[in-house]
PDB file of N, CA, C and O in Angstrom:
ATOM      1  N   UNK A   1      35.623  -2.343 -22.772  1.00  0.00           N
ATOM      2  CA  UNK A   1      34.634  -3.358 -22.478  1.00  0.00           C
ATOM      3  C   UNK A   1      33.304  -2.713 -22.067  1.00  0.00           C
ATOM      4  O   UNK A   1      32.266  -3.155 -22.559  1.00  0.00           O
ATOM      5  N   UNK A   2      33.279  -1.919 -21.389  1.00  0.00           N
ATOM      6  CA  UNK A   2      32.063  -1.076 -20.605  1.00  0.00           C
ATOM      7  C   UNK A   2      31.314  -0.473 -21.965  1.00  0.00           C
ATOM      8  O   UNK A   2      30.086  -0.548 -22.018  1.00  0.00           O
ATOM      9  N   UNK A   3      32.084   0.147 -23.105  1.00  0.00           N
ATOM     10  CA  UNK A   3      31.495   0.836 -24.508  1.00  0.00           C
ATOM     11  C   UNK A   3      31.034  -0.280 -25.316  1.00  0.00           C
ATOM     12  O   UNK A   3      30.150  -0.189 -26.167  1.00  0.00           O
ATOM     13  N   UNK A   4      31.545  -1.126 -25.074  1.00  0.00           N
ATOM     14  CA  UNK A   4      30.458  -2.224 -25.785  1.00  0.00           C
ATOM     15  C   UNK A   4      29.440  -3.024 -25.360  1.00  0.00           C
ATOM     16  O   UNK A   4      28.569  -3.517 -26.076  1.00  0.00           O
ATOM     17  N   UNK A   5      29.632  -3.205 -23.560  1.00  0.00           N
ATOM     18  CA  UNK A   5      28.315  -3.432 -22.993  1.00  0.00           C
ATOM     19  C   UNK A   5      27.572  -2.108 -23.276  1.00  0.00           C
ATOM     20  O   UNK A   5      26.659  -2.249 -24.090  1.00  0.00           O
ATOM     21  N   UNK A   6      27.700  -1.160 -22.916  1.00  0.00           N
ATOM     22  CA  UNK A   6      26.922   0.042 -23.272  1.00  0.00           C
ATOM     23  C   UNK A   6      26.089   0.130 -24.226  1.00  0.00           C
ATOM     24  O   UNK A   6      24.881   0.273 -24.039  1.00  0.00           O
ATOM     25  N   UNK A   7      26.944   0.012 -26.001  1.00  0.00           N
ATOM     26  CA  UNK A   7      26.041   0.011 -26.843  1.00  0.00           C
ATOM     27  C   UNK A   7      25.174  -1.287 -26.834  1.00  0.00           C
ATOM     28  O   UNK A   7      23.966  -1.069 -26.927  1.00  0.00           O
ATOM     29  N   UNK A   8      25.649  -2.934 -26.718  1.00  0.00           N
ATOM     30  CA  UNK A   8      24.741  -3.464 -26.782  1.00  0.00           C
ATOM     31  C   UNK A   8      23.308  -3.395 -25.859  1.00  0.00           C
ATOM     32  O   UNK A   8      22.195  -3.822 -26.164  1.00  0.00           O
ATOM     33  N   UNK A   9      23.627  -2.889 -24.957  1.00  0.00           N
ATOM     34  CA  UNK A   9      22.166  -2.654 -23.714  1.00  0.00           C
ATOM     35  C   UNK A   9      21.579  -1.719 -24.596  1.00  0.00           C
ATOM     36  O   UNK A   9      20.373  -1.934 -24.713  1.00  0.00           O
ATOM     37  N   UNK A  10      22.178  -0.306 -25.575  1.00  0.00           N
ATOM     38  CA  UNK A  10      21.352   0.499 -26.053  1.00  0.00           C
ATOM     39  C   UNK A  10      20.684  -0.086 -26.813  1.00  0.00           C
ATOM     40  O   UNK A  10      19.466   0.042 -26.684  1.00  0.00           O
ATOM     41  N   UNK A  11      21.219  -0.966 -27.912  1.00  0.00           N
ATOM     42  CA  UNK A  11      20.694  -1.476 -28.921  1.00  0.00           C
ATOM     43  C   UNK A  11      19.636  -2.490 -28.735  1.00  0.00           C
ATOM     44  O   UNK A  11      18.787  -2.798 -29.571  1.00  0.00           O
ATOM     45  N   UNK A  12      19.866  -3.262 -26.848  1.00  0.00           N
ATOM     46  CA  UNK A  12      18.486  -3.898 -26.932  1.00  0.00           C
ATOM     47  C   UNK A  12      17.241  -2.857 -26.490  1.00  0.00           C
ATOM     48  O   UNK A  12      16.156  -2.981 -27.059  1.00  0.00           O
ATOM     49  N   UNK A  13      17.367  -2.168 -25.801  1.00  0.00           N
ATOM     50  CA  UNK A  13      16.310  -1.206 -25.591  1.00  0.00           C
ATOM     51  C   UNK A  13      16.022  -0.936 -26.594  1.00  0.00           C
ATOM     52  O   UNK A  13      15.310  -1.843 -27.026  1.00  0.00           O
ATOM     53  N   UNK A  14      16.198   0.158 -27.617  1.00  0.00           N
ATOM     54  CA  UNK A  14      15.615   0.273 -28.639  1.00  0.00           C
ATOM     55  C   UNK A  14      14.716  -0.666 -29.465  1.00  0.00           C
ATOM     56  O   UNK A  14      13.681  -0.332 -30.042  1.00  0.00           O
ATOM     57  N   UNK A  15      15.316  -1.990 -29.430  1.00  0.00           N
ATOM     58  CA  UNK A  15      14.713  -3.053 -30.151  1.00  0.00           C
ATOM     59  C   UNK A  15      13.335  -3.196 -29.228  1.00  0.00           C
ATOM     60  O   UNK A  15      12.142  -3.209 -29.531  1.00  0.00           O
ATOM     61  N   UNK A  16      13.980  -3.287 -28.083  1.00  0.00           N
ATOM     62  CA  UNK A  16      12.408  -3.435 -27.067  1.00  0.00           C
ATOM     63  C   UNK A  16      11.576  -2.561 -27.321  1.00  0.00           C
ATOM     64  O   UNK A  16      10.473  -2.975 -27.675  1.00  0.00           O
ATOM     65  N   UNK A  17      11.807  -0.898 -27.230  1.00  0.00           N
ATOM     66  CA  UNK A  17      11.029   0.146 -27.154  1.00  0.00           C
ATOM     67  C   UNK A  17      10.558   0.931 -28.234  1.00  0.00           C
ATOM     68  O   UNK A  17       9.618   1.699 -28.028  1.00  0.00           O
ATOM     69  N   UNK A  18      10.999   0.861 -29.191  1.00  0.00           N
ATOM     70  CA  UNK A  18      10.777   1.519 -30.253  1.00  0.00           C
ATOM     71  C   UNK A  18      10.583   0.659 -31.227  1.00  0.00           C
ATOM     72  O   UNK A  18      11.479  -0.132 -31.523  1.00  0.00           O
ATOM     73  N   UNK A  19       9.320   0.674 -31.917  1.00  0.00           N
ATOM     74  CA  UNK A  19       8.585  -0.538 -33.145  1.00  0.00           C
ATOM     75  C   UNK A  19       8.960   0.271 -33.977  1.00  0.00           C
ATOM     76  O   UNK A  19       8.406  -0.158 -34.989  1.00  0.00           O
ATOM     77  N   UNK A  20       9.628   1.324 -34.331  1.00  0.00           N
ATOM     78  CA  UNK A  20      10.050   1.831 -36.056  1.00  0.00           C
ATOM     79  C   UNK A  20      11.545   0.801 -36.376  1.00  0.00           C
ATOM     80  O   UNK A  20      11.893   0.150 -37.360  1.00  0.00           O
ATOM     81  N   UNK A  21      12.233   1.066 -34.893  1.00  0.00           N
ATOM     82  CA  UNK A  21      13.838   0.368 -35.011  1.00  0.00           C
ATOM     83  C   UNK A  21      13.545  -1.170 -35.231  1.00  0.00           C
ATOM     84  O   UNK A  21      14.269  -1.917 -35.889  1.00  0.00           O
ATOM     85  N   UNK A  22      12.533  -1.489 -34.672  1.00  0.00           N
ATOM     86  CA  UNK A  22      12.341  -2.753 -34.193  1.00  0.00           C
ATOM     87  C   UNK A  22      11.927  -3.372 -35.609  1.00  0.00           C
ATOM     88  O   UNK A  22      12.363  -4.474 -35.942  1.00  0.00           O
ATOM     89  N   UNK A  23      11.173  -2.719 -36.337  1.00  0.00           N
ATOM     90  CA  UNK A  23      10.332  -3.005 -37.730  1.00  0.00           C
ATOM     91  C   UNK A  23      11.619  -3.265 -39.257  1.00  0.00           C
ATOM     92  O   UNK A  23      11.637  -4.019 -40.230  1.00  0.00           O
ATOM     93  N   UNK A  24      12.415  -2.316 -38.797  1.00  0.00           N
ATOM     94  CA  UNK A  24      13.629  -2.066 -39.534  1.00  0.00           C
ATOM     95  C   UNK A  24      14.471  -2.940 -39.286  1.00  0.00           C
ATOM     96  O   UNK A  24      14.923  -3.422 -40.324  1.00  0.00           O
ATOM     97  N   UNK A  25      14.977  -3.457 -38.178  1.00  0.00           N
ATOM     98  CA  UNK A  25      16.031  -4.737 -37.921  1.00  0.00           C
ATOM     99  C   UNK A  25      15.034  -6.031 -38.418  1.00  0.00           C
ATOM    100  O   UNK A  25      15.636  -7.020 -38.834  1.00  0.00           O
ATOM    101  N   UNK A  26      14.023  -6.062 -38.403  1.00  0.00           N
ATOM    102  CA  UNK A  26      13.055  -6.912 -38.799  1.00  0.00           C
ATOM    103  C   UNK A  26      13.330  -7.377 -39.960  1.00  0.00           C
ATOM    104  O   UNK A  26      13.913  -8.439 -40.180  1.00  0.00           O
ATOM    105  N   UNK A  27      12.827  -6.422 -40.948  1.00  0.00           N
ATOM    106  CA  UNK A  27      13.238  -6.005 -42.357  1.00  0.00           C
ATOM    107  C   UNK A  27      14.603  -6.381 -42.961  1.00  0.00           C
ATOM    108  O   UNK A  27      14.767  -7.253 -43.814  1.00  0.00           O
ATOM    109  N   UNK A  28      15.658  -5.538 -42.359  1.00  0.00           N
ATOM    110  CA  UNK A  28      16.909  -6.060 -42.725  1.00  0.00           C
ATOM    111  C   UNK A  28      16.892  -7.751 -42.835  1.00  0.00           C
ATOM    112  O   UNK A  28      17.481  -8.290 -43.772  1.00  0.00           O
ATOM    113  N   UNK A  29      16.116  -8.620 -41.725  1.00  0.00           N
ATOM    114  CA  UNK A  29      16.486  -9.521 -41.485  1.00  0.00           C
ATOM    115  C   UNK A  29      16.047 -10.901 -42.157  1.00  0.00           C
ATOM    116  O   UNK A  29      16.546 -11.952 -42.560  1.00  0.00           O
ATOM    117  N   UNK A  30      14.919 -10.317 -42.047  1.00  0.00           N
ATOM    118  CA  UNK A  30      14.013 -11.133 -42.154  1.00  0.00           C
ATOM    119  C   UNK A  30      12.572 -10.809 -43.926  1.00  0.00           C
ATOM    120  O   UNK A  30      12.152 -11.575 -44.793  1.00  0.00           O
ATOM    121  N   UNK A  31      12.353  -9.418 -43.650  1.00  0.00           N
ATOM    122  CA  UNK A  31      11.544  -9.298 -44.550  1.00  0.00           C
ATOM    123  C   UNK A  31      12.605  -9.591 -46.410  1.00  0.00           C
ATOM    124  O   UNK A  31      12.003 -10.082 -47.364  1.00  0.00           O
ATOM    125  N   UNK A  32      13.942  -9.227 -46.510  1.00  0.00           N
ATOM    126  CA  UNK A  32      14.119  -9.829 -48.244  1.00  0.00           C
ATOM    127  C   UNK A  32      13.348 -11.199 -48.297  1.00  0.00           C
ATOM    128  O   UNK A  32      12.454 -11.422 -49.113  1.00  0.00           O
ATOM    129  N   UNK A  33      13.737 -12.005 -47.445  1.00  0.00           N
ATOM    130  CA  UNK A  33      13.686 -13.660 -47.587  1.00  0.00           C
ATOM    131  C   UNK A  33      12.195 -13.646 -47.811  1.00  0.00           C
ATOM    132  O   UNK A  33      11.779 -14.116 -48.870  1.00  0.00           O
ATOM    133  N   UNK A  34      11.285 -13.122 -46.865  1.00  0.00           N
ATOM    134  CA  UNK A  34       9.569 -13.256 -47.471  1.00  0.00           C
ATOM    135  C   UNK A  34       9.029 -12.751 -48.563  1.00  0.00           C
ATOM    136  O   UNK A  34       7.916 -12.903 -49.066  1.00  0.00           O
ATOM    137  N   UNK A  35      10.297 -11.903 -48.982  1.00  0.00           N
ATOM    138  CA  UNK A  35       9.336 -11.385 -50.312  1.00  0.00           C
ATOM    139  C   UNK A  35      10.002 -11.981 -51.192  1.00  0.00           C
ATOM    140  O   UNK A  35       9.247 -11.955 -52.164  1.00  0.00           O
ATOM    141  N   UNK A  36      11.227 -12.675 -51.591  1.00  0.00           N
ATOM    142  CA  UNK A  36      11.955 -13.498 -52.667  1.00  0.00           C
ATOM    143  C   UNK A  36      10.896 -14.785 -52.329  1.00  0.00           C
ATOM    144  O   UNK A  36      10.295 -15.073 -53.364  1.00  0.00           O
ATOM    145  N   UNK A  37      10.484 -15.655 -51.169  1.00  0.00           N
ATOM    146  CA  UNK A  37       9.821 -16.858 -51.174  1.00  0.00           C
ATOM    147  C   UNK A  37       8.437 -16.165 -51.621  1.00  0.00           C
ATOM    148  O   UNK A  37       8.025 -16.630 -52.684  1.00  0.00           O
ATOM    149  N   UNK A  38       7.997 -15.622 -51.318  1.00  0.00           N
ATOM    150  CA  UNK A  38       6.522 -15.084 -51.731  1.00  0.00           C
ATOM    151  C   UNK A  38       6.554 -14.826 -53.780  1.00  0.00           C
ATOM    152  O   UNK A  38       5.639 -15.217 -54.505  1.00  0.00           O
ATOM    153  N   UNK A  39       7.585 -14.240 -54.194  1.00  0.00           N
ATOM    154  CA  UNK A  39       7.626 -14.322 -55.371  1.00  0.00           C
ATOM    155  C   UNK A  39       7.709 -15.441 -56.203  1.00  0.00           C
ATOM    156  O   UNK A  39       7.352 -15.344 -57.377  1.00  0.00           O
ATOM    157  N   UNK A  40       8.296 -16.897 -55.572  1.00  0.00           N
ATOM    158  CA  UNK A  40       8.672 -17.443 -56.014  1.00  0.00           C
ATOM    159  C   UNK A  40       7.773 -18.419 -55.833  1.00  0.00           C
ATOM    160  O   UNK A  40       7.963 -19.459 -56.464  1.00  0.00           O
ATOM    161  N   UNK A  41       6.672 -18.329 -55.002  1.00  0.00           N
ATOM    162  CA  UNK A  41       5.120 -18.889 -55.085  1.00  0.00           C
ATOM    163  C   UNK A  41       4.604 -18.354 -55.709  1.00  0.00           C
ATOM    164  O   UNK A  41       3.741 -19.051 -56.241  1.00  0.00           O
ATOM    165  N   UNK A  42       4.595 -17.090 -56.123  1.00  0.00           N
ATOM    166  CA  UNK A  42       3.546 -16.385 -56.875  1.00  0.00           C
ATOM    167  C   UNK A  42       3.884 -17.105 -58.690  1.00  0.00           C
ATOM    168  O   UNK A  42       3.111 -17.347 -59.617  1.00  0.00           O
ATOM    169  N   UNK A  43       5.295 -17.241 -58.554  1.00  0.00           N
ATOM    170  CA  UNK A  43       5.811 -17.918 -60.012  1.00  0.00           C
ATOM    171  C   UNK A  43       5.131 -19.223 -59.948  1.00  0.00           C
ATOM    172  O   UNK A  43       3.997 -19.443 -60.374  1.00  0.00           O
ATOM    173  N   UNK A  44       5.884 -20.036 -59.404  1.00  0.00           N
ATOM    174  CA  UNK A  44       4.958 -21.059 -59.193  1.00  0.00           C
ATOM    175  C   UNK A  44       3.973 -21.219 -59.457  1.00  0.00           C
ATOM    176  O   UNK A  44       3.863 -21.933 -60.453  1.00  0.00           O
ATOM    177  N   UNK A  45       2.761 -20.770 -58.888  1.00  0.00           N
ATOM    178  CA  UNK A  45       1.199 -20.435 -58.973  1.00  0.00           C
ATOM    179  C   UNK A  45       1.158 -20.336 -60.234  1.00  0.00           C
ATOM    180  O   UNK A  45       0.514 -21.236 -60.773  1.00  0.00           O
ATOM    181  N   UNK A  46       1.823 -19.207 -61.233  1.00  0.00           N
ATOM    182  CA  UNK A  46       1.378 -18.924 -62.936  1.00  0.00           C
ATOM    183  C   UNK A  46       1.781 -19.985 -63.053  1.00  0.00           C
ATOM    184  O   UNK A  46       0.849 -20.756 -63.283  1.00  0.00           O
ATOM    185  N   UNK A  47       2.933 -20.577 -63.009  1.00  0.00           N
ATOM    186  CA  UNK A  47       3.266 -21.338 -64.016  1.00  0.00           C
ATOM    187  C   UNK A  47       2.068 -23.086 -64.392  1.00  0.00           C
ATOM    188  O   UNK A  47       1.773 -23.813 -65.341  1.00  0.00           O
ATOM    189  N   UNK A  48       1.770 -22.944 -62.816  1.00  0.00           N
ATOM    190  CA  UNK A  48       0.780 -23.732 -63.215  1.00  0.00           C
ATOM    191  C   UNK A  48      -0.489 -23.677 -63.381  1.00  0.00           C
ATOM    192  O   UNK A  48      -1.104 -24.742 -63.323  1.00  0.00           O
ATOM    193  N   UNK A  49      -1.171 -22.518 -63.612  1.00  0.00           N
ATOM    194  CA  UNK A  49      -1.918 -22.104 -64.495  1.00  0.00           C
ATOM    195  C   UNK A  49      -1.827 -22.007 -65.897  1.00  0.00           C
ATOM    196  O   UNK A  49      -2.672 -22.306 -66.741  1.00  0.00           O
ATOM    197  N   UNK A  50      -0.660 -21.539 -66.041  1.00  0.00           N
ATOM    198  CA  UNK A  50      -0.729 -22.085 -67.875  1.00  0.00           C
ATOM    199  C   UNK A  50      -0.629 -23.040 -68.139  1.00  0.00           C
ATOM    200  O   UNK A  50      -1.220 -23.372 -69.166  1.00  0.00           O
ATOM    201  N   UNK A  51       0.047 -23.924 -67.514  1.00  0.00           N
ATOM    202  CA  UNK A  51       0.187 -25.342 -67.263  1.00  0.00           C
ATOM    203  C   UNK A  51      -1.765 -25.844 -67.491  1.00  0.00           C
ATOM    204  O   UNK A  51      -2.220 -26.651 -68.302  1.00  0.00           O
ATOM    205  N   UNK A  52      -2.428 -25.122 -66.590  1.00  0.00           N
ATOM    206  CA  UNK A  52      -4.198 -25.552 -66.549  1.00  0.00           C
ATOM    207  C   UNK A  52      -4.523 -25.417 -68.080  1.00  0.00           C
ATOM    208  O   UNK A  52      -5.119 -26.284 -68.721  1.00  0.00           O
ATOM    209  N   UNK A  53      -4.040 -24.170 -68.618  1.00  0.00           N
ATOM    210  CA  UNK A  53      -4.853 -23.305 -69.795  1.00  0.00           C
ATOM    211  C   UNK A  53      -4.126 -24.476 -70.885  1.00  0.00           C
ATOM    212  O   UNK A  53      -4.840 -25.276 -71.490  1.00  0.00           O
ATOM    213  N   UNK A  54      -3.035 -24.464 -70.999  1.00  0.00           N
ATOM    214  CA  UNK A  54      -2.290 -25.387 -72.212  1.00  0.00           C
ATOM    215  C   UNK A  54      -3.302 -26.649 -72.338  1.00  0.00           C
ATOM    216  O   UNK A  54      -3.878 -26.973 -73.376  1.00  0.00           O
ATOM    217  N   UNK A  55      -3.430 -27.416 -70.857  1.00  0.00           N
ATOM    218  CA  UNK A  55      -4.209 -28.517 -71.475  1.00  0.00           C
ATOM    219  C   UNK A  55      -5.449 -28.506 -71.759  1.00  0.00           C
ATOM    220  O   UNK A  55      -5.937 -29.621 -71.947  1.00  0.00           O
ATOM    221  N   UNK A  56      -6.508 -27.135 -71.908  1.00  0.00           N
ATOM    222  CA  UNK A  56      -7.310 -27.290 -72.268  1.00  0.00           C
ATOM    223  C   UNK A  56      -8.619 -26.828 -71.190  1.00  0.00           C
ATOM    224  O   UNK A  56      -9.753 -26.441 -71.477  1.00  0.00           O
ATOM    225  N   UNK A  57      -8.057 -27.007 -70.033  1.00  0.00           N
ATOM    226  CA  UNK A  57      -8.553 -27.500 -68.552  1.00  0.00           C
ATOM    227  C   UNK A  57      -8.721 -26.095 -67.856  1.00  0.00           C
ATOM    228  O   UNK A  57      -7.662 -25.526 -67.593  1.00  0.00           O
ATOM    229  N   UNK A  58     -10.150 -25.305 -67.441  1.00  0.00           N
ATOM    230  CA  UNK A  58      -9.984 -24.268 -66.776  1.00  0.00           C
ATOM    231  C   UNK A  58     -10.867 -23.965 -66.145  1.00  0.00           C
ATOM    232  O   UNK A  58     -11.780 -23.577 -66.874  1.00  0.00           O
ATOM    233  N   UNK A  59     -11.195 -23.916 -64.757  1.00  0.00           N
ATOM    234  CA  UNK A  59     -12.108 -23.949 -63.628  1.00  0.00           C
ATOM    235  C   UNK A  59     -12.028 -22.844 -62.984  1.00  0.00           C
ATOM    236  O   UNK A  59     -11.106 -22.504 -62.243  1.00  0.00           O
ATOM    237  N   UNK A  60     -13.034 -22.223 -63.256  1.00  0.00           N
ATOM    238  CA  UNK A  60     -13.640 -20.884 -62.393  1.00  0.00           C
ATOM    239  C   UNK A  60     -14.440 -20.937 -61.103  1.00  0.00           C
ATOM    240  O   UNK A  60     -15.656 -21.121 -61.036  1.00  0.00           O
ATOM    241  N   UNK A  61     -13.700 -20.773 -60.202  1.00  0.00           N
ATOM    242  CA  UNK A  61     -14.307 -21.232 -59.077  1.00  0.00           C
ATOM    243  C   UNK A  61     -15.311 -19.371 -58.778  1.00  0.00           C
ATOM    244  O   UNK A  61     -14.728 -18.287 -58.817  1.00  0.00           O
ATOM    245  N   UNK A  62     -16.244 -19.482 -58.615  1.00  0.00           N
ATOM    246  CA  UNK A  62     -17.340 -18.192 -57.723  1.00  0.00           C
ATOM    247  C   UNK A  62     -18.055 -19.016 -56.855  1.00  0.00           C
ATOM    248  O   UNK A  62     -18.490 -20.100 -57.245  1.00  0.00           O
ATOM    249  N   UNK A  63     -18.233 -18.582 -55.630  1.00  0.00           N
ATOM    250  CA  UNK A  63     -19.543 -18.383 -54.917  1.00  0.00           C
ATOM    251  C   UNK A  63     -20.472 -17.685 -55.147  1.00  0.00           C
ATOM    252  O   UNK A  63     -20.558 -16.558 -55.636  1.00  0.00           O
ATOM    253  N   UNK A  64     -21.593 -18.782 -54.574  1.00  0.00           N
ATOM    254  CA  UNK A  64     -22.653 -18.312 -54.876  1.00  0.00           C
ATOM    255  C   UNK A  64     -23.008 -16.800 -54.752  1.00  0.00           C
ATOM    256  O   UNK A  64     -22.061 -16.101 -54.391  1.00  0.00           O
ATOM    257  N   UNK A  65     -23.882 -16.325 -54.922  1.00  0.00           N
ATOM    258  CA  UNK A  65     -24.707 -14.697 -54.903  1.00  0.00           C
ATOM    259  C   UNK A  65     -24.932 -15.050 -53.535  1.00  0.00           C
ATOM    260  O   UNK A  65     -25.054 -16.240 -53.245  1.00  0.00           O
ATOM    261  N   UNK A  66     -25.002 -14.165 -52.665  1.00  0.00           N
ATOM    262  CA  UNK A  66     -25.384 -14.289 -51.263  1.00  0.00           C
ATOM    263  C   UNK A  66     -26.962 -13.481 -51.153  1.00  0.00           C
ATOM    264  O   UNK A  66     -27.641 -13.483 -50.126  1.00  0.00           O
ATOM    265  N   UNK A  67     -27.279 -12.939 -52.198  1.00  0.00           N
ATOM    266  CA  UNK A  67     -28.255 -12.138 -52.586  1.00  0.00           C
ATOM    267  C   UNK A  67     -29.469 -12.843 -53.442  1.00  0.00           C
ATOM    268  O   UNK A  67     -30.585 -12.325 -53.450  1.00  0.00           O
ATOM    269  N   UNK A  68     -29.149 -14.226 -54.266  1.00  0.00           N
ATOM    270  CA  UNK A  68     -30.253 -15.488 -54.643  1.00  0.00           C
ATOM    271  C   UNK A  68     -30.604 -15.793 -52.845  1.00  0.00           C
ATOM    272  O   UNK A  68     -29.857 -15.780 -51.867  1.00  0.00           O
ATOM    273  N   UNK A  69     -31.900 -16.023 -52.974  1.00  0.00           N
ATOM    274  CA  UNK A  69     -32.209 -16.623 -51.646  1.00  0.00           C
ATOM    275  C   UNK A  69     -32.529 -18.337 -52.512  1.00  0.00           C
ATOM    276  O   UNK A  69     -33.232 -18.421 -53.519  1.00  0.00           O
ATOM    277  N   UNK A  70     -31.980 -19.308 -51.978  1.00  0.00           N
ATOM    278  CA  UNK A  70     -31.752 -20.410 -52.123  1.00  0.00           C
ATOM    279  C   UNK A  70     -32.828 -21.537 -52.171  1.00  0.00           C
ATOM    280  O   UNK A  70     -33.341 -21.898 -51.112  1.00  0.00           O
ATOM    281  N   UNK A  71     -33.120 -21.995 -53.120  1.00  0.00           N
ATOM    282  CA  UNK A  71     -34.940 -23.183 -52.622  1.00  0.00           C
ATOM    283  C   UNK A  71     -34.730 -23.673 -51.180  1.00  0.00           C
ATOM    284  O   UNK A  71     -35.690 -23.701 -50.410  1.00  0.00           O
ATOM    285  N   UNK A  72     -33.674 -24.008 -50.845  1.00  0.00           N
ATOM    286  CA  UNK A  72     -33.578 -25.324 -50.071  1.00  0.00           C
ATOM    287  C   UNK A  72     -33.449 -24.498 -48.621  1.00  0.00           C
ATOM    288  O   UNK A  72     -32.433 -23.895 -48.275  1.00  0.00           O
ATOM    289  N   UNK A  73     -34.628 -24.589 -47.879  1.00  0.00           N
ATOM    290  CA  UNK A  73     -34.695 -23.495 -46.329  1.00  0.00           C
ATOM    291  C   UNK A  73     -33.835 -24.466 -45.624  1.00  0.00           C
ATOM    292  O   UNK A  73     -33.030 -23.691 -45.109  1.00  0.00           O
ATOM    293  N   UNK A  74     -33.549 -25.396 -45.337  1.00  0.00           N
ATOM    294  CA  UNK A  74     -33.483 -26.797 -44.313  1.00  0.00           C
ATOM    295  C   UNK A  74     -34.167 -27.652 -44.406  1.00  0.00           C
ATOM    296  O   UNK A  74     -35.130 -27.710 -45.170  1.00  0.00           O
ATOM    297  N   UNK A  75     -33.732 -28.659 -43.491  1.00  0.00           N
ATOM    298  CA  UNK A  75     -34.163 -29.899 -43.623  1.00  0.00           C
ATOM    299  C   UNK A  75     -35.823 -29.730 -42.487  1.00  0.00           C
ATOM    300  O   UNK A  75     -36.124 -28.591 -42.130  1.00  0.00           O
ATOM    301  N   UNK A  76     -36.563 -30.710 -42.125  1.00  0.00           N
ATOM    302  CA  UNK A  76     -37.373 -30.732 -41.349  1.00  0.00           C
ATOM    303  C   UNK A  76     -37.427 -31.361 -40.362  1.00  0.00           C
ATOM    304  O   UNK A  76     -36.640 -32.226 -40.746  1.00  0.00           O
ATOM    305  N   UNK A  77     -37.816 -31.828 -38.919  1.00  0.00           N
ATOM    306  CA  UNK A  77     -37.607 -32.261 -37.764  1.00  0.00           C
ATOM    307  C   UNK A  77     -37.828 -33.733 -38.182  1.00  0.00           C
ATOM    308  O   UNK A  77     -38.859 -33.759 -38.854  1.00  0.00           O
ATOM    309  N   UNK A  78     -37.304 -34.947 -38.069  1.00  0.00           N
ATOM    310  CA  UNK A  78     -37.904 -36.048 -38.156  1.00  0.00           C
ATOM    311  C   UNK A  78     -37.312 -36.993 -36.607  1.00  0.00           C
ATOM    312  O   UNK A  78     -36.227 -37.502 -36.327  1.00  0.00           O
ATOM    313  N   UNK A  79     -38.708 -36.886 -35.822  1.00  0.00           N
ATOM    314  CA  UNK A  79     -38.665 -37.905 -34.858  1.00  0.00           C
ATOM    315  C   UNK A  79     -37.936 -39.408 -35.485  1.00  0.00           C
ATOM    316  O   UNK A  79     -37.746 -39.824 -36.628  1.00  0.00           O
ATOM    317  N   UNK A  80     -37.678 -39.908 -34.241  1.00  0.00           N
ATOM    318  CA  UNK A  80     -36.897 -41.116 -34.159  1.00  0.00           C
ATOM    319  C   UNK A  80     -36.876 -41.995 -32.852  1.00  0.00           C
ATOM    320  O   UNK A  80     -36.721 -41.459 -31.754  1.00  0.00           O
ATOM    321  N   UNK A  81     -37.031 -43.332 -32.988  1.00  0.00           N
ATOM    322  CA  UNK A  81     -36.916 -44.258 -31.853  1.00  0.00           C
ATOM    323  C   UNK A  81     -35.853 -44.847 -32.090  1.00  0.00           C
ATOM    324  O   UNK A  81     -35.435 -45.048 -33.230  1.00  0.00           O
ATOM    325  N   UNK A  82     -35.061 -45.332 -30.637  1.00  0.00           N
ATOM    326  CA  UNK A  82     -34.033 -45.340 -30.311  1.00  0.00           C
ATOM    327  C   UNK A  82     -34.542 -46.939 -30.736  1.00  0.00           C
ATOM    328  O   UNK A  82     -35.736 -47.237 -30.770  1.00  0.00           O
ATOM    329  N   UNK A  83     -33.436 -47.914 -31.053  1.00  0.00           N
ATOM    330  CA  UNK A  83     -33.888 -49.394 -31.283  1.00  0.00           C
ATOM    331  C   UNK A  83     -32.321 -49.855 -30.436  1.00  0.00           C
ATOM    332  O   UNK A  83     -31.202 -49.343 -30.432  1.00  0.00           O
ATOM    333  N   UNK A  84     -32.826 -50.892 -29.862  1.00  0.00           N
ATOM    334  CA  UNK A  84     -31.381 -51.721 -28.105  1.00  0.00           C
ATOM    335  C   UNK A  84     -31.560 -52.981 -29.078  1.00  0.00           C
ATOM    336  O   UNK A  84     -31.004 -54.048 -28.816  1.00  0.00           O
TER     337      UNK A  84
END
């Protein structure tokens, strides 16, 4: 009983103290599942893009040049009376 409280106290320290062990039980645990769901958005995502391209339909989104300086400076101050 004492050798298995033993190792489990080791095994939480480590988890506490050390971010390589800690990164790795992580991994085991947790990181397959984010990268199978992450793939399986990334499928997703194409598929409906060709889905865009098949019908014809295809939108290029850019922002603007941050480097055009723009006509439009702002607006201008326009006073106002309050009306009760």
């Amino acid at each position: 009983m004492k050798l298995v409280f033993n190792i489990i106290l080791i095994f939480l320290l480590l988890l506490a103290f050390v971010p390589f062990f800690r990164n790795f039980i992580f991994h085991l645990l947790v990181g397959r599942k984010l990268v199978k769901e992450q793939e399986r958005i990334f499928r997703a995502h194409q598929k409906q893009q060709e889905q865009k391209t098949r019908n014809g339909v295809r939108v290029d989104n850019t922002p603007p040049n941050k480097d055009q300086s723009s006509r439009f400076g702002g607006g201008e101050y326009v006073d106002y009376e309050e009306v009760k």
